[in-house]
Structures are given as structure tokens and as C-alpha cells.
C-alpha positions as CSV (number, residue, x, y, z in Angstrom):
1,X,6.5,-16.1,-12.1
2,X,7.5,-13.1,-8.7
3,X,5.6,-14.2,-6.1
4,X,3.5,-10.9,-5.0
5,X,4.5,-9.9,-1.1
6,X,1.0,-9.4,0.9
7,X,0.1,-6.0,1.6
8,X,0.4,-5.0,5.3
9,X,-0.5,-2.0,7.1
10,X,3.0,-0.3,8.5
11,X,2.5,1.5,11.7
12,X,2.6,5.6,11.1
13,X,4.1,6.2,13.8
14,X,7.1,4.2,14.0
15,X,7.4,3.2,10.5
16,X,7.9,-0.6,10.9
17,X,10.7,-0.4,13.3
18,X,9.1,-0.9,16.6
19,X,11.7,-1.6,19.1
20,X,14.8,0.3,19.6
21,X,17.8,-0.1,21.6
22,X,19.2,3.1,23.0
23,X,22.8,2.6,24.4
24,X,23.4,5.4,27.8
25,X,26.9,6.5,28.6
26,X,27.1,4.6,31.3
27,X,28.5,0.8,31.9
28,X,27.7,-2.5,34.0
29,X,30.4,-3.5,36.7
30,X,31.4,-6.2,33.9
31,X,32.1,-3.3,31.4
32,X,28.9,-3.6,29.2
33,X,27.3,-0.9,28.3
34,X,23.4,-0.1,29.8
35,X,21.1,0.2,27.4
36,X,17.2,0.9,27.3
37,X,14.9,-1.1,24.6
38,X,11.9,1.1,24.1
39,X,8.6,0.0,22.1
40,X,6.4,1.7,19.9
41,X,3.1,2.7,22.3
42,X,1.1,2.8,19.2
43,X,2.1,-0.9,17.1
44,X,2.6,-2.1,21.1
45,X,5.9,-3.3,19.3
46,X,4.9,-5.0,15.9
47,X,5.3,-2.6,13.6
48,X,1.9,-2.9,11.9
49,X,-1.7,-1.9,12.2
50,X,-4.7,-3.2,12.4
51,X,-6.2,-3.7,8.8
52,X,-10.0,-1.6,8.2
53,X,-12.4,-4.6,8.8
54,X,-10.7,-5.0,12.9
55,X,-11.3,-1.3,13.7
56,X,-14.6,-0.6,15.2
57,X,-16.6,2.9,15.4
58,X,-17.7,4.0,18.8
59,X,-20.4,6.9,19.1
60,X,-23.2,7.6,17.5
């Protein structure tokens, strides 16, 4: 019998892939390249959401 995967909430704005490495043109003194990881602001880097029941309402 398939075992069902659970359903989790993918983040809309970076669409499950939260971190990304973005190699620059330049390199290190011992010839690596420089690169900049960069996260998701949204997800704060985990690529989901917060299900219904954790989000609150604020205002009348």
C-alpha cells in the first residue's frame, strides 16, 4: 500500500527553495570563488508556511 506524503504549505514566494547561493565574479586570495547565500525574508529560510490554525487575525 503508497504511503501518502503529508500535505505542507510551500512558501509563495520562494516556492520551496529558500536559500540560494549566488556565485560574484570575484575570487578569494586562495582562488575560491565569493559567493553570497541569501534567504527567503518571507519562509525566514524553510521553505514553508505556517498552516491556517497558527495565523492569527489582528483588528477588529
Amino acid at each position: 500500500m503508497p504511503q501518502h506524503a503529508q500535505n505542507t504549505r510551500v512558501c509563495r514566494d520562494c516556492d520551496g527553495f529558500a536559500t540560494a547561493a549566488i556565485t560574484t565574479g570575484t575570487r578569494h586570495t586562495d582562488g575560491t570563488r565569493a559567493t553570497l547565500r541569501v534567504t527567503c525574508p518571507a519562509c525566514k529560510g524553510t521553505g514553508t508556511t505556517a498552516s491556517a490554525a497558527n495565523l492569527h487575525r489582528i483588528g477588529r
